[in-house]
KOLMI-817722 format. One record per residue (C-alpha): x, y, z; residue in three letters. Coordinates in Angstrom, 3 decimals. Each point is the difference from the previous one (the first is absolute). Example, Ala and Ser with C-alpha at 12.3 -4.5 7.8 and 13.67 -1.06 7.14 Angstrom:
// residues 2
(r (12.300,-4.500,7.800),ALA) (r (1.370,3.440,-0.660),SER) 
***
This chain:
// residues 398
(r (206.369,257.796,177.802),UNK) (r (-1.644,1.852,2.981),UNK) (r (3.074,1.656,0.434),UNK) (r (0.070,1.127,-2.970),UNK) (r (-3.592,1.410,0.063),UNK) (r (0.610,1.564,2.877),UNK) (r (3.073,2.087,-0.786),UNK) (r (-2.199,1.133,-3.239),UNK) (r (-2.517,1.206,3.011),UNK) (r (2.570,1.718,1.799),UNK) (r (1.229,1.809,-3.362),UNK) (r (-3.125,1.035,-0.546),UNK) (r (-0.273,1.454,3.736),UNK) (r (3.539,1.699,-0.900),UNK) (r (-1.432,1.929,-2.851),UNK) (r (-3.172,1.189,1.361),UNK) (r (2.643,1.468,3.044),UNK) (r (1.743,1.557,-2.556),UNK) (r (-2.603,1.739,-1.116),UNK) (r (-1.367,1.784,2.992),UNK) (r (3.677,0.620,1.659),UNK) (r (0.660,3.292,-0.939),UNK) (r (-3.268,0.540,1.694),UNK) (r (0.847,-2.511,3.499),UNK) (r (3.460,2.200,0.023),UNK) (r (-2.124,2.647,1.244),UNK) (r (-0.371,-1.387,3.416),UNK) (r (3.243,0.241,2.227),UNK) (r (-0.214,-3.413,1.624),UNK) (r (0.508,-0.981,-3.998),UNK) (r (2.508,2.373,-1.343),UNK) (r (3.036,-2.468,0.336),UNK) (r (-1.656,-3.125,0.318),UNK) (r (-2.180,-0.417,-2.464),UNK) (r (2.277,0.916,-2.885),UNK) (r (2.858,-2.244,1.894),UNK) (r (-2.468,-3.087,-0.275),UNK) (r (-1.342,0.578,-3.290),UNK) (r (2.774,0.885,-2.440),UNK) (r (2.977,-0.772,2.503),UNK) (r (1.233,4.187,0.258),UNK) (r (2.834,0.250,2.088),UNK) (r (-0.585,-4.280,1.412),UNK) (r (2.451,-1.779,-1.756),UNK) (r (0.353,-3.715,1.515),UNK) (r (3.472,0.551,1.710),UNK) (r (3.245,-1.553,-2.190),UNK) (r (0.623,-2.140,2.179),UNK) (r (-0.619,-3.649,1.341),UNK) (r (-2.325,0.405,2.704),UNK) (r (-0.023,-2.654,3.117),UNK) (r (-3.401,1.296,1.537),UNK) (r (-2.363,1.910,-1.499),UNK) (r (-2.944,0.752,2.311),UNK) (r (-3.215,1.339,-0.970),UNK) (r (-2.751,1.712,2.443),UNK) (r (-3.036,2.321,-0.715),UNK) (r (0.464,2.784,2.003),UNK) (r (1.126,2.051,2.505),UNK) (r (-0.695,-2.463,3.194),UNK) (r (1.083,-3.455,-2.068),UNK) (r (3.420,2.024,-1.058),UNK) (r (0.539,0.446,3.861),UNK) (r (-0.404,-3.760,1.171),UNK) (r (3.148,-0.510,-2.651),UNK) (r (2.171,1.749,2.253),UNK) (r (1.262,-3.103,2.176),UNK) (r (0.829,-1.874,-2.757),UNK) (r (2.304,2.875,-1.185),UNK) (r (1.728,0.106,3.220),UNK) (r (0.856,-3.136,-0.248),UNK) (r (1.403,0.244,-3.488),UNK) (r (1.851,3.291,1.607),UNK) (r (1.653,-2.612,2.758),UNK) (r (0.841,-2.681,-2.235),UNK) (r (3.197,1.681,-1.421),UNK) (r (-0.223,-1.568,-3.528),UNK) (r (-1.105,1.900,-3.401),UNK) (r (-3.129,0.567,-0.727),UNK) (r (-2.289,0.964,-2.612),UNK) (r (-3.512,1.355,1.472),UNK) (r (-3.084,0.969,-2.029),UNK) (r (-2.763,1.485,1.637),UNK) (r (-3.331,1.021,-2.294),UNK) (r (-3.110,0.804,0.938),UNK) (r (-3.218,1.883,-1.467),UNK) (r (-0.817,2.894,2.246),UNK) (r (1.779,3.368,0.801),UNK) (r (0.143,-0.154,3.198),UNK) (r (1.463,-3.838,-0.582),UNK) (r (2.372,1.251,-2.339),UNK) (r (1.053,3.092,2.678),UNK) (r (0.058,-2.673,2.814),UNK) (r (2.377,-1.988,-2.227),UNK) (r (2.433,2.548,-0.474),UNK) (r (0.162,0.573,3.576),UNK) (r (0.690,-3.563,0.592),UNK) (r (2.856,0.439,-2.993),UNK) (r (1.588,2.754,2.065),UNK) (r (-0.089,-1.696,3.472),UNK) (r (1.631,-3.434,-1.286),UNK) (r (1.340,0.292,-2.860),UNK) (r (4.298,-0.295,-0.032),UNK) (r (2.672,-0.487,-1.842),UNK) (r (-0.821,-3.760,-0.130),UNK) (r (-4.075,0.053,0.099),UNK) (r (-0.949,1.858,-3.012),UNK) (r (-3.683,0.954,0.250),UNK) (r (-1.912,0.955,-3.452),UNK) (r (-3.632,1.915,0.619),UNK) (r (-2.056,-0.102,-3.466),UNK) (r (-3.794,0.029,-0.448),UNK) (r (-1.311,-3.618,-1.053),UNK) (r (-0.878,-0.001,-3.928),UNK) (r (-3.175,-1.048,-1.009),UNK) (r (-0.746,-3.491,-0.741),UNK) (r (0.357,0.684,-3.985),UNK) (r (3.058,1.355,0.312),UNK) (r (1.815,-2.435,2.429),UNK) (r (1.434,-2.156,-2.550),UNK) (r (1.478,2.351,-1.510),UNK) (r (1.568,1.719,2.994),UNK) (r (0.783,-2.964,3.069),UNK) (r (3.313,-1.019,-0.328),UNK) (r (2.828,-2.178,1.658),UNK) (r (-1.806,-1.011,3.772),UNK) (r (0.910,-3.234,1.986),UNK) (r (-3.059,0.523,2.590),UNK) (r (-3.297,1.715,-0.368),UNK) (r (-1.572,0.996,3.796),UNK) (r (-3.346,1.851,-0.551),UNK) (r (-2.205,1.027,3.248),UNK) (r (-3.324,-0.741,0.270),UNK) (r (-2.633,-0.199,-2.398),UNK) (r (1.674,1.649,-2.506),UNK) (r (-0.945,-2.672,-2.986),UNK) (r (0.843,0.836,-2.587),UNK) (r (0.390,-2.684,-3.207),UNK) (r (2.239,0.898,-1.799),UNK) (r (2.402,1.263,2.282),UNK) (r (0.520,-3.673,1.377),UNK) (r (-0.063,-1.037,-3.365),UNK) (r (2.881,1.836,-1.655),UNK) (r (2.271,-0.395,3.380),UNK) (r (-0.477,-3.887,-0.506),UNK) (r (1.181,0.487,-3.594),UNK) (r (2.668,1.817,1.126),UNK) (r (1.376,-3.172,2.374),UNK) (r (-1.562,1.908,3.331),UNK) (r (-1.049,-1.661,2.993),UNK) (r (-3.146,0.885,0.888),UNK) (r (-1.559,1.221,3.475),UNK) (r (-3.046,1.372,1.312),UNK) (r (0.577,1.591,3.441),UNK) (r (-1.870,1.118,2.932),UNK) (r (-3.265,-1.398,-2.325),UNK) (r (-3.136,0.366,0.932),UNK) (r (-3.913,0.103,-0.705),UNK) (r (-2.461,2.085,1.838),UNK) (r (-3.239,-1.585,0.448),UNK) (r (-1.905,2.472,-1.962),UNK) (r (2.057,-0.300,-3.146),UNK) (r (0.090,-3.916,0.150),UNK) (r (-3.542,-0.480,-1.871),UNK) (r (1.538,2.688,-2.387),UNK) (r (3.156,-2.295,-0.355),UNK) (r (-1.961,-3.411,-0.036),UNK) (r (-2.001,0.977,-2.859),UNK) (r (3.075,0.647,-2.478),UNK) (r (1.695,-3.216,1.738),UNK) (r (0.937,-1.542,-3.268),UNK) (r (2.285,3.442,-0.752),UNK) (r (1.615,0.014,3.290),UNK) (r (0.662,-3.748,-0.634),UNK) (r (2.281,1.204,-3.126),UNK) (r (1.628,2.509,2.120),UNK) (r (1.018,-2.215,3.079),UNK) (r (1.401,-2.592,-2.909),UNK) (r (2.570,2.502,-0.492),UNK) (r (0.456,0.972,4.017),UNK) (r (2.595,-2.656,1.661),UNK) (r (-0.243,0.596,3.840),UNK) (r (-2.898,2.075,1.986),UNK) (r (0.484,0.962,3.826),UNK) (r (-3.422,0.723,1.532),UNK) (r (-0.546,2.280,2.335),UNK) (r (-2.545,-2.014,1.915),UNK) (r (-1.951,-3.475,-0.252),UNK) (r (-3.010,1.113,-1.690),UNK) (r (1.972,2.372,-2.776),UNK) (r (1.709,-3.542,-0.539),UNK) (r (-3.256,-1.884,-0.378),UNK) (r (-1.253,2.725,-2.585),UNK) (r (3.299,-0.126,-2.108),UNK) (r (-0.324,-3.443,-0.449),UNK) (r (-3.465,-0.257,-1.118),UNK) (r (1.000,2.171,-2.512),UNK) (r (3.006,-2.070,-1.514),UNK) (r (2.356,1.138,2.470),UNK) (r (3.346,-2.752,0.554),UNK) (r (2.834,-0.142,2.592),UNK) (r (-2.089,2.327,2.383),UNK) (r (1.461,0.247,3.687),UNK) (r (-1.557,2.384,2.926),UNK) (r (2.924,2.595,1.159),UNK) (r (-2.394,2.681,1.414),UNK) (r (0.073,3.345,-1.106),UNK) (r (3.275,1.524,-1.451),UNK) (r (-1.052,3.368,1.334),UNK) (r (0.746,-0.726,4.196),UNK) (r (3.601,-0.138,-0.982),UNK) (r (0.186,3.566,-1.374),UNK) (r (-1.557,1.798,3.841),UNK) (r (0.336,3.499,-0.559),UNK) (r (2.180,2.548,1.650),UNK) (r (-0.268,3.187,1.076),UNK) (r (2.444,3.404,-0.279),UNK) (r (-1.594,1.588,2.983),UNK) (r (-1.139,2.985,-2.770),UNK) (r (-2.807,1.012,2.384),UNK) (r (-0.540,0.842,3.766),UNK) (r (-3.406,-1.293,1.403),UNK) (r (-2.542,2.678,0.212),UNK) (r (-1.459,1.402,2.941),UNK) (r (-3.378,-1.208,-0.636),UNK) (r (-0.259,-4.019,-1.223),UNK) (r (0.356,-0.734,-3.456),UNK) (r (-2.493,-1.746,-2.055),UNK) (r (0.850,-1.313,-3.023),UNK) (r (-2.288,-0.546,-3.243),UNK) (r (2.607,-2.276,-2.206),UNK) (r (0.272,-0.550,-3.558),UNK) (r (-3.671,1.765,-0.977),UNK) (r (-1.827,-0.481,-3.032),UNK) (r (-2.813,1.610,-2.266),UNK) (r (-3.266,0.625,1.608),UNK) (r (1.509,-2.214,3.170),UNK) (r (1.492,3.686,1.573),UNK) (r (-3.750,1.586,-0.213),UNK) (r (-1.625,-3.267,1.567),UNK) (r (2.622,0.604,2.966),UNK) (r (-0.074,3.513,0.194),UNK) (r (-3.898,0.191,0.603),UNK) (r (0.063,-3.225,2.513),UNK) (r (2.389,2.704,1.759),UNK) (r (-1.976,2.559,0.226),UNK) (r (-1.719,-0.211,3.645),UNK) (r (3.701,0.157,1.180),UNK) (r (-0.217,3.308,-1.108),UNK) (r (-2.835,1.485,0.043),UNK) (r (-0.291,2.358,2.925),UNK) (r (4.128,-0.357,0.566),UNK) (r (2.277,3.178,-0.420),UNK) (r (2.712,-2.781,0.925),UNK) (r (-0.424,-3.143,-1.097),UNK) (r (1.769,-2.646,2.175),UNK) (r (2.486,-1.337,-2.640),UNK) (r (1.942,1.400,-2.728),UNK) (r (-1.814,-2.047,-3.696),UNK) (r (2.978,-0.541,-2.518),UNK) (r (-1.720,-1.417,-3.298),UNK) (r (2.552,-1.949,-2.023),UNK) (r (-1.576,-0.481,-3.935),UNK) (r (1.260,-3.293,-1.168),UNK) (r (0.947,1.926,-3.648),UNK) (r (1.896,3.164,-0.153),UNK) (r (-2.261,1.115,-2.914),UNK) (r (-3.175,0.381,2.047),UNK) (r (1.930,2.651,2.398),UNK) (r (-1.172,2.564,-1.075),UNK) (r (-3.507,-1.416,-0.232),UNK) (r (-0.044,-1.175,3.736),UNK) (r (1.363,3.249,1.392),UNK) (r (-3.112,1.438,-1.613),UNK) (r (-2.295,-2.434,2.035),UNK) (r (1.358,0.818,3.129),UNK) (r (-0.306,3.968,-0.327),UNK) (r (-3.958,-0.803,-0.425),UNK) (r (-0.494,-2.260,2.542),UNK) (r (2.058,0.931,2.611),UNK) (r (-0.078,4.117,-0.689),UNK) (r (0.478,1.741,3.257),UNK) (r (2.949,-1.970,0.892),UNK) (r (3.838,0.777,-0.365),UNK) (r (1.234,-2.398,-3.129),UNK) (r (3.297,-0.620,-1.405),UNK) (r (1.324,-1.485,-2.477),UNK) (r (3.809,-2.560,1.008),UNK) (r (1.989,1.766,-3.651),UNK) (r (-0.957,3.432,1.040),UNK) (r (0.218,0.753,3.641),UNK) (r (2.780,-1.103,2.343),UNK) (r (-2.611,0.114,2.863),UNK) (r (-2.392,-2.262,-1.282),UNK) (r (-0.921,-2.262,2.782),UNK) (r (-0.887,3.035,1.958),UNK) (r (-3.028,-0.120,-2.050),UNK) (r (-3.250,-1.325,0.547),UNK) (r (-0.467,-2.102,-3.111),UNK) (r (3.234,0.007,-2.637),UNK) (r (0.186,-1.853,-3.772),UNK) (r (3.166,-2.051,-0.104),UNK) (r (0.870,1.185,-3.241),UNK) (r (3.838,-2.455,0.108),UNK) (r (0.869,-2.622,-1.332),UNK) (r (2.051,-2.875,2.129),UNK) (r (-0.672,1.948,3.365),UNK) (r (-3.126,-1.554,0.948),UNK) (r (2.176,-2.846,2.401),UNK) (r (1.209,2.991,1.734),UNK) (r (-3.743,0.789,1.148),UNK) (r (-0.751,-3.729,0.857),UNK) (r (3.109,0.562,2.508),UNK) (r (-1.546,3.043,1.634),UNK) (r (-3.954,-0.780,-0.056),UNK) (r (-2.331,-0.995,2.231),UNK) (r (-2.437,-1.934,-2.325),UNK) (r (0.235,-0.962,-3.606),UNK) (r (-2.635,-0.481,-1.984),UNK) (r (0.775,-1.951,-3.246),UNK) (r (-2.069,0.839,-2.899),UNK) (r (-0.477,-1.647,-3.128),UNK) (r (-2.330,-1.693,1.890),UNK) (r (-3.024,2.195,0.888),UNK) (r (-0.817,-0.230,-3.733),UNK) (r (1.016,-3.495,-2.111),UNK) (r (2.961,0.712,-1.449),UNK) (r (1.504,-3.218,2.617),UNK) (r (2.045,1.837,2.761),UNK) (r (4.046,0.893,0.731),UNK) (r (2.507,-1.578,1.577),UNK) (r (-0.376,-0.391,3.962),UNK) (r (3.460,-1.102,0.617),UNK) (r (1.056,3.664,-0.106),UNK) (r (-2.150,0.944,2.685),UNK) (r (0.469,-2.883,2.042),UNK) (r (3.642,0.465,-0.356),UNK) (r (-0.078,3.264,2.856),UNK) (r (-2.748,-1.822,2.160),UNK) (r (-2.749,2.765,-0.929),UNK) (r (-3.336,-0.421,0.125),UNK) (r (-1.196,-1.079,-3.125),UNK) (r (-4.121,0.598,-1.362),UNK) (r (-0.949,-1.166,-3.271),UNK) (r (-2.827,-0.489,-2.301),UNK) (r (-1.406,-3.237,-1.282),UNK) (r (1.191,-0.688,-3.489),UNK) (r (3.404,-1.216,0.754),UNK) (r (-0.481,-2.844,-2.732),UNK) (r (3.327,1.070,-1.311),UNK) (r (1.640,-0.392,3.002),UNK) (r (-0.754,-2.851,2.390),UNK) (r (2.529,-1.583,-0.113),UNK) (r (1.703,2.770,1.470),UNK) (r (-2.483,1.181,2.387),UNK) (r (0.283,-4.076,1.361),UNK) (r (4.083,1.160,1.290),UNK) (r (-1.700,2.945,1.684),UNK) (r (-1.530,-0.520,2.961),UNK) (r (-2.806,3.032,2.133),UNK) (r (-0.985,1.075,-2.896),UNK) (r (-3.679,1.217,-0.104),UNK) (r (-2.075,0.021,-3.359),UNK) (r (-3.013,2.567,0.531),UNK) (r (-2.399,2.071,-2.089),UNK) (r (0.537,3.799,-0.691),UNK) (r (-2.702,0.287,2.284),UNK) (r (1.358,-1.298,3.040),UNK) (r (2.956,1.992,-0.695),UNK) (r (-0.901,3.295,2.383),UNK) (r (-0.166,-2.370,3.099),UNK) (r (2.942,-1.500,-0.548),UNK) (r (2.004,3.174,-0.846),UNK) (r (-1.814,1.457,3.485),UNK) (r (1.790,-2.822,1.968),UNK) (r (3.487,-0.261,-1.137),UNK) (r (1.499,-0.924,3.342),UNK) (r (-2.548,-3.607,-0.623),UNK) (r (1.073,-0.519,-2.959),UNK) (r (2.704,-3.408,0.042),UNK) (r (3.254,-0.134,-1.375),UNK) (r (1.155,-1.936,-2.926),UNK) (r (2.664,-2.409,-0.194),UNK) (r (1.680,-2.318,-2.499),UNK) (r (-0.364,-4.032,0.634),UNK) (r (1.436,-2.026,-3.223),UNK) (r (3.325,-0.306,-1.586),UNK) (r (0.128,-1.211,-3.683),UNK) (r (2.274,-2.295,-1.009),UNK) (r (3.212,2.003,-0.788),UNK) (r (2.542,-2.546,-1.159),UNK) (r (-2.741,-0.992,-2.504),UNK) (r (0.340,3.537,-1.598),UNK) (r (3.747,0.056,-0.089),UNK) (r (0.783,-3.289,-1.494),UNK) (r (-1.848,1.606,-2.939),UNK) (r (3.087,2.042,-0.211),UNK) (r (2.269,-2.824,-0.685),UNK) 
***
């Protein structure tokens, strides 16, 4: 019976969606997605039996997959891959991962994941079910169960700030992990969490992520001057930074670093490279899309998308964002990966478990950041100290 109640929720959810869509449409980030989830255009569930359909959120979840796909690549035995996920930049992501393993015997299908209403109408043929994270969602457990799937939560976790949140609604979660056969945590207390909240067959493997160390092309020479590096910005976090800059620059015709400012979403470009020509007017700007030259500059917008490793190989200090305002930090490992220096807010709630494989890492105010920026030289490097537990991962692909 709850089931039942529920799916008349998620109808209901469905229809008020419906409504304002021609309206959501509007905004870029939704012009594909949106109608892809919500009345399936162009997202057919693929006509064939699928042996692994993994499911991540977005853009950084979609990357950790990629190990896993290489060894489906090596295993020299045909394969049916589906990857979904919710995001644009997850769905983009995906498709590059289709292109760089798919073959002639690992076929690699990239849709958008339906919403919940929808799912039993669209999830077909699937012997196992891999979705990253906390992506919990009911009834897409549910309806791979009914459809003979095995079950698995990977690379699952619970930040400490969203475990009250997740506590409170225990006795939902407690339907959903009835329908989840095997969890690997990525560390001891995620574990603990999971299985106050109904969580079975949970086993620590660490964090899927450490297996998937980025690489670099070798896109950009260092600049002349260091490069610092404001990583993965968000809203109102960029104008909190920018004026804890300014007695760097006050008073300098040449500041003593080139500033590249890397927004977090590509649709608040525009909006950023706006708040850099008023605070920092006086100074030579670029932005990376429109001017070859751009590290020349004393402050430039990273206006890419999948470059910003290639700056983490070439800086001189990182600072990770998503952290200087509570959204719950990024990824360390990235950083760590090139042995750079590596500042960060706070509010890495989202991310400890990560930040505990990274180790020199320095949390700080906005603040304190002008004296650290004015001693680069001091500043430590960071390193990676923990493996996870790899043949865990890949017996999943048996």
């Amino acid at each position: 019976m709850f089931f039942v109640f529920y799916f008349v929720f998620v109808w209901f959810v469905q229809l008020f969606v419906l409504l304002a869509l021609p309206l959501l449409v509007l905004k870029a980030k939704y012009k594909h997605s949106l109608p892809a989830r919500f009345v399936l255009w162009r997202n057919a569930f693929p006509q064939k039996r699928i042996d692994f359909w993994f499911h991540a959120c977005s853009f950084g979840e979609v990357s950790s997959i990629l190990p896993l796909l290489s060894v489906l690549k090596d295993s020299h035995c045909e394969t049916n891959i589906l990857l979904t996920t919710i995001t644009k930049t997850g769905y983009d992501k995906a498709v590059s991962l289709q292109q760089m393993c798919g073959n002639e015997r690992l076929h690699i299908f990239v849709r958008y994941l339906p919403f919940e209403a929808l799912l039993p109408l669209w999830v077909g043929d699937v012997r196992k079910l891999l979705v990253l994270e906390a992506e919990l969602w009911l009834a897409l457990f549910v309806v791979a169960k009914r459809r003979g799937a095995q079950a698995v939560l990977l690379n699952a976790r619970i930040s400490t700030r969203s475990y009250p949140k997740y506590l409170r609604f225990a006795w939902f979660y407690a339907h959903i992990f009835a329908h989840i056969d095997r969890v690997l945590a990525q560390s001891d207390s995620d574990k603990d969490c999971l299985q106050s909240l109904g969580a079975q067959n949970v086993s620590v493997a660490g964090n899927l992520k450490i297996l998937n160390l980025p690489t670099t092309q070798h896109l950009f020479a260092p600049p002349m001057r260091p490069l610092v590096v404001l990583a993965s910005t968000h809203k109102d976090e960029e104008s909190l930074l920018f004026e804890a800059l300014r007695p760097l620059y006050i008073d300098s015709k040449k500041p003593p670093f080139t500033l590249l400012v890397a927004p977090r979403h590509p649709e608040r470009f525009d909006l950023v490279w706006e708040l850099i020509q008023t605070y920092f007017a006086g100074y030579t700007m670029a932005r990376r899309s429109a001017d070859g030259m751009f590290l020349e500059s004393d402050i430039v917008l990273a206006d890419s998308l999948g470059e910003l490793v290639e700056f983490y190989a070439i800086a001189s200090v990182v600072v990770l964002c998503g952290s200087f305002v509570p959204v719950g930090g990024h990824n360390p490992i990235e950083v760590a990966a090139f042995g750079v220096p590596l500042l960060s807010g706070h509010a890495i709630f989202n991310q400890i478990s990560l930040f505990d494989l990274v180790e020199n890492y320095q949390l700080i105010d906005a603040q304190e950041l002008p004296d650290k920026l004015a001693n680069l030289a001091a500043l430590p490097k960071t390193c990676l100290r923990k493996i996870p537990d790899k043949e865990q991962f890949f017996a999943l692909l048996k």
